[in-house]
Each structure stands twice: as C-alpha cells, then as structure tokens.
C-alpha positions in Angstrom: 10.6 9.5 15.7 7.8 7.5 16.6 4.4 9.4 18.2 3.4 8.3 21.6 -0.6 7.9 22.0 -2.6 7.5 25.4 -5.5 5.9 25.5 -8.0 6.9 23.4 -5.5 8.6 20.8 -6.4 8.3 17.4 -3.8 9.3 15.0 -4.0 9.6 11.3 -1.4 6.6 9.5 -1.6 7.0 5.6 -2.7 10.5 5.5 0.9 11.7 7.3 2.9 8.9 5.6 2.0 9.5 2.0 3.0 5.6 0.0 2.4 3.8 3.5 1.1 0.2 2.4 3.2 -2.1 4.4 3.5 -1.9 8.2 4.2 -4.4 11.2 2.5 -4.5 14.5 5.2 -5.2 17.5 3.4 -6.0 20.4 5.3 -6.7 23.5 4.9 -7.6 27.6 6.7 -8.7 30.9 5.1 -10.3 33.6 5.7 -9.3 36.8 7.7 -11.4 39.3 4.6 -14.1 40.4 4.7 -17.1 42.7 1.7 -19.1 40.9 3.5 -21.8 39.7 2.7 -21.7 36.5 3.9 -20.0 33.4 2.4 -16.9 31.2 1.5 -17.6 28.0 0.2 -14.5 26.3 -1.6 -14.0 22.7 -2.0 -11.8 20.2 -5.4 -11.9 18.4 -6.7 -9.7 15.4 -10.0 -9.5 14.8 -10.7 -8.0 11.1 -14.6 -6.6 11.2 -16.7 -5.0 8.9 -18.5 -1.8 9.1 -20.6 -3.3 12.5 -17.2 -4.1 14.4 -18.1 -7.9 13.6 -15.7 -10.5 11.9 -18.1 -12.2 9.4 -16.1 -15.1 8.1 -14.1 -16.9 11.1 -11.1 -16.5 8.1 -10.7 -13.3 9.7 -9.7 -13.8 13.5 -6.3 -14.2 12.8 -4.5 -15.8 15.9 -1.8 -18.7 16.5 -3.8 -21.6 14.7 -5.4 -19.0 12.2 -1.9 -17.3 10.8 -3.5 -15.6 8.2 -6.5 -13.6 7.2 -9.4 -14.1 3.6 -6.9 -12.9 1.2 -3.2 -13.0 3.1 -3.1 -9.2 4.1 -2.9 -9.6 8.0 -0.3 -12.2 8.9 0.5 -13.5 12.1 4.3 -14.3 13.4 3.5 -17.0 15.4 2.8 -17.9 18.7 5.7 -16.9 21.4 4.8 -19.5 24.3 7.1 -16.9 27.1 7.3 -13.6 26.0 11.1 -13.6 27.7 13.8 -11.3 26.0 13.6 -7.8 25.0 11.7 -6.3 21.7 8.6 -7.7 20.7 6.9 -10.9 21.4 4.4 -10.8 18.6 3.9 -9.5 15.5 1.5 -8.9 13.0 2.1 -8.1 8.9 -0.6 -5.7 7.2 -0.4 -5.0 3.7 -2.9 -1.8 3.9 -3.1 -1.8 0.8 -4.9 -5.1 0.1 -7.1 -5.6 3.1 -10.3 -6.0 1.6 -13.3 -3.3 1.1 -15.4 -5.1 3.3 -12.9 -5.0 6.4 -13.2 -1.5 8.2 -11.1 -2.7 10.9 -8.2 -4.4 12.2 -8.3 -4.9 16.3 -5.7 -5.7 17.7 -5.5 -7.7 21.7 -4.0 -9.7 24.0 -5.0 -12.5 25.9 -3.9 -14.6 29.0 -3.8 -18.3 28.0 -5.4 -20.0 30.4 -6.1 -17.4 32.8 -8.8 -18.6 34.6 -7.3 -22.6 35.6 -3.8 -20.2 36.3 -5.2 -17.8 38.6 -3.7 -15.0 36.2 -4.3 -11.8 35.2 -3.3 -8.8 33.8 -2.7 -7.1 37.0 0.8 -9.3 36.8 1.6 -7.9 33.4 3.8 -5.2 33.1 5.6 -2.9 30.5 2.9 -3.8 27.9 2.9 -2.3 24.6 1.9 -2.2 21.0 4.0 -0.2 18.2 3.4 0.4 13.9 6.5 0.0 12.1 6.9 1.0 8.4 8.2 -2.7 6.9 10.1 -0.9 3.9 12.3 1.1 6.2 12.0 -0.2 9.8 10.9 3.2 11.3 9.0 3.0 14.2 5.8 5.5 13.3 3.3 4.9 16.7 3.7 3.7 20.1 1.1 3.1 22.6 2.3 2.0 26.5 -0.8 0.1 28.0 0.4 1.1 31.3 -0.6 -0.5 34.6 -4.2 0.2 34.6 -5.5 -3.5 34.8 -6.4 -5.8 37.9 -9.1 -8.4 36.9 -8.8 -8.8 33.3 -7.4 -11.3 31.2 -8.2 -9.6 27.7 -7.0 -6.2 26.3 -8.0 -4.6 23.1 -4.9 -3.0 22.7 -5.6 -0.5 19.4 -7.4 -0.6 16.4 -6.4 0.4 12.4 -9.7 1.4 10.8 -10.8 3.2 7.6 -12.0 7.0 7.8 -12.7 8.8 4.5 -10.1 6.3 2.3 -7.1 6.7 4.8 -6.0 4.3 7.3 -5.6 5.8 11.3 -5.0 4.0 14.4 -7.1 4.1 17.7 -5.1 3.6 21.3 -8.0 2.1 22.7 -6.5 -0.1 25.8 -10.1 -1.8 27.0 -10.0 -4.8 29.2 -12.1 -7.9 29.4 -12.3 -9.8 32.1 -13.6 -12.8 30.3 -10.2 -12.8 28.0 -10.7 -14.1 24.3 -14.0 -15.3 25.4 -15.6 -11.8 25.9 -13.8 -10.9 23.1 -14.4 -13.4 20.2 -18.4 -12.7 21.8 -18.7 -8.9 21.4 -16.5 -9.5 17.8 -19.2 -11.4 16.6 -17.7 -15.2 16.4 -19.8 -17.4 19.3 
C-alpha cells in the first residue's frame, strides 16, 4: 500500500525498502474544463543537482529533447503532447543505484508549455500528482496529490529524491513558479 505525503513530507525510500534500486516516477494531470482556445501541453522536467541544488553539466536536465541523463540512470518516457486518459502522463526511470556520487538530487516538476502566449496556468490544472513505483514488482511505494493550491503559476517542483547519510528519501515539496521552466532552469543553475 502506497504512503500518502503532503506537502513538505519527506519519507525515507531505500532505508524501508531494503534492495530498492529500480523505481519509476508516474506523474499525472487533468486540466480543468477551459474556454482558451488552445490546448495544454504539460512537461515533466528533472533537474539532477549536486550538493548546491545546481545541475552542473546541461546532460543532466533531463526533459523531452534531453531523454536521458550523464550516464543513463534517469530516463525520460517521452513527451505526452495531451495528458488525456487515465494513469500517468509521464514518467521517469531511476536506476538508484547508479546515479552518480556527484548528483545529490533528482527534482522532479512540471511545466505549462507555452503558458504565457496561452494565457494558462496552473490554476486550470486539476487532479495533479506524482507517484514512486518499485519497477521489479510494480508496487506503488509513495504518492503525493499536489492539490489545488495554485493560481498564477506555470511551474511546480513537484518532489525531490535526494541522498541523506547513503539512503535515498523523497521530499513532497509542491513549490510553484510563476515564471514556469524559466524560473526554474534559473534557480537550478542552467541560464
């Protein structure tokens, strides 16, 4: 049975799940019903940052046109240009075991495509969510609803994986930008 974290939960990953290496990041949204015109296209970014919260090689902002981190152990599904259906929309492959030394942490966010010249915002998202899946069995191990706490922004750092004393744990941390993957690639370190 998966945990359910608010924000600003951080739960322990590899320390309760002894022989964790291999998980999966499901994140998933709706948008609400919106008379703009135009359609929602939302990504998932990662951001893999060393021990200052800042990506120092642009290998490692893994997004739609970057599918893959340094060394292959944070891999992006692809781009999903709707986000219509059930389940997730995007997902992200970490091999825990192989990120490298220098990456302390995995962020993990969503942005608005577009926002800005579309007049959106995540004030029109709703049921938005990010989950960590074991890959060897499928188990669903942490869940974290966003809620409906947004109005302006167009970015969300949904949750984080980061190292504490060798083990892996996971931070609900549900911060929005309302400068999207602008503010965010800026604070991460990139522009």
């Amino acid at each position: 049975m998966a945990i359910n974290l608010s924000k600003g939960q951080k739960i322990d990953l590899t320390k309760s799940n002894p022989g964790l290496t291999k998980i999966f990041v499901g994140l998933g949204w709706d948008t609400n019903k919106y008379d703009g015109g135009k359609d929602f296209d939302l990504d998932v970014s990662v951001f893999c940052t060393n021990g200052a919260g800042k990506v120092d090689n642009e290998k490692n902002f893994v997004y739609f046109n970057n599918k893959e981190n340094e060394n292959g152990s944070v891999i992006h599904s692809g781009d999903n240009l709707t986000g219509a259906g059930a389940g997730d929309d995007e997902q992200i492959k970490v091999d825990l075991s192989t990120i490298p030394a220098s990456i302390e942490k995995v962020a993990f966010t969503i942005t608005i495509y577009d926002a800005v010249a579309r007049n959106q915002n995540f004030g029109q998202v709703s049921n938005a969510y990010a989950r960590i899946v074991n890959e060897a069995d499928g188990q669903e191990l942490i869940r974290f609803d966003l809620g409906e706490d947004f109005s302006i922004e167009t970015g969300v750092v949904v949750g984080e994986l980061y190292r504490h004393s060798g083990e892996w744990k996971f931070s609900a941390v549900g911060n929005g930008y309302k400068d999207g993957l602008d503010g965010l690639t800026r604070d991460y370190g990139l522009v």
